[in-house]
C-alpha positions in Angstrom: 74.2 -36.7 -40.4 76.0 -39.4 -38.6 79.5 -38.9 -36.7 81.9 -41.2 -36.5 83.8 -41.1 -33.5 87.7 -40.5 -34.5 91.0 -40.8 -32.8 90.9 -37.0 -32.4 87.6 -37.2 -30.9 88.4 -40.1 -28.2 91.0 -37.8 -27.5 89.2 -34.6 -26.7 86.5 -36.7 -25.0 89.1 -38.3 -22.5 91.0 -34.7 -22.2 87.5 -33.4 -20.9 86.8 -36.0 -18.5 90.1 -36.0 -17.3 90.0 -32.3 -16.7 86.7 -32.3 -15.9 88.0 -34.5 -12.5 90.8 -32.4 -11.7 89.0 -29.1 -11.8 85.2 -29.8 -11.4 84.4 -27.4 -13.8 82.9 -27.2 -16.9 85.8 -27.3 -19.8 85.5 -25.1 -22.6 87.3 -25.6 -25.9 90.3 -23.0 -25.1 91.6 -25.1 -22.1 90.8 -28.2 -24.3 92.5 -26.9 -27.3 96.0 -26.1 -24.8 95.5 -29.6 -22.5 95.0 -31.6 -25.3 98.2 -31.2 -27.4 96.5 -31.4 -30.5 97.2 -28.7 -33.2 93.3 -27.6 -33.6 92.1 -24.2 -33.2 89.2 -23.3 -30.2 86.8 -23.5 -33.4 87.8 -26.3 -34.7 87.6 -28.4 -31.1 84.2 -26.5 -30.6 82.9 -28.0 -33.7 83.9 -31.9 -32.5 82.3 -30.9 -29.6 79.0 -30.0 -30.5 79.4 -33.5 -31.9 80.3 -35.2 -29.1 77.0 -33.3 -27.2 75.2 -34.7 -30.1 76.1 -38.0 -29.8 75.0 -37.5 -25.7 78.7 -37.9 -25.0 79.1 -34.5 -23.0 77.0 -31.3 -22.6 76.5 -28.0 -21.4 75.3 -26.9 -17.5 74.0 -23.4 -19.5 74.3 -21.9 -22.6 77.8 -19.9 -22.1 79.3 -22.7 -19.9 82.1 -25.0 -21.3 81.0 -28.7 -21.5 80.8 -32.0 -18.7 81.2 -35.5 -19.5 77.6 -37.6 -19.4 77.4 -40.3 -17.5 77.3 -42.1 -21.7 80.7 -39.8 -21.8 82.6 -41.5 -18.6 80.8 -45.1 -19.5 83.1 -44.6 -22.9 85.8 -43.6 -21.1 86.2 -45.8 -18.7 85.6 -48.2 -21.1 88.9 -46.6 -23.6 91.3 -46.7 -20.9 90.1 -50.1 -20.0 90.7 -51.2 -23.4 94.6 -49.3 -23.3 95.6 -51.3 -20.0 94.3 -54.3 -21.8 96.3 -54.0 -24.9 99.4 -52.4 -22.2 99.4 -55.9 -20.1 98.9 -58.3 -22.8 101.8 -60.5 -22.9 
């Protein structure tokens, strides 16, 4: 099965990373589902994110840990917001 990566996706991957930096801990998908201000339940976000881990985007330190970006997860990242302060400066 292939997965498309999705706006709400992007968004749950960036919300990670970013919380990710600010903490430095693994981020499970109850702090994801409040920081992300999407209306999805802890299942639902744990579901995209066993597709992101998938996809080699994030994964797990050990099995009841909450997920950490890959270095593939910050490359895509970086590369998102680099996109976003394009599009934000374009005249």
């Amino acid at each position: 099965m292939k997965f498309a990566m999705d706006e709400r996706a992007l968004s749950l991957l960036k919300t990670l990373v970013e919380r990710y930096i600010a903490d430095g801990q693994p981020v499970g998908s109850r702090t994801l589902s409040r920081a992300s201000g999407l209306e999805l339940s802890p299942a639902t976000i744990r579901n995209v994110m066993a597709d992101l881990e998938e996809l080699g985007l994030i994964a797990s330190p050990h099995t009841s840990a909450g997920r950490v970006p890959t270095p593939r997860g910050y490359r895509m990242f970086r590369d998102k917001e680099d996109e976003c302060i394009k599009v934000v400066l374009r005249p």
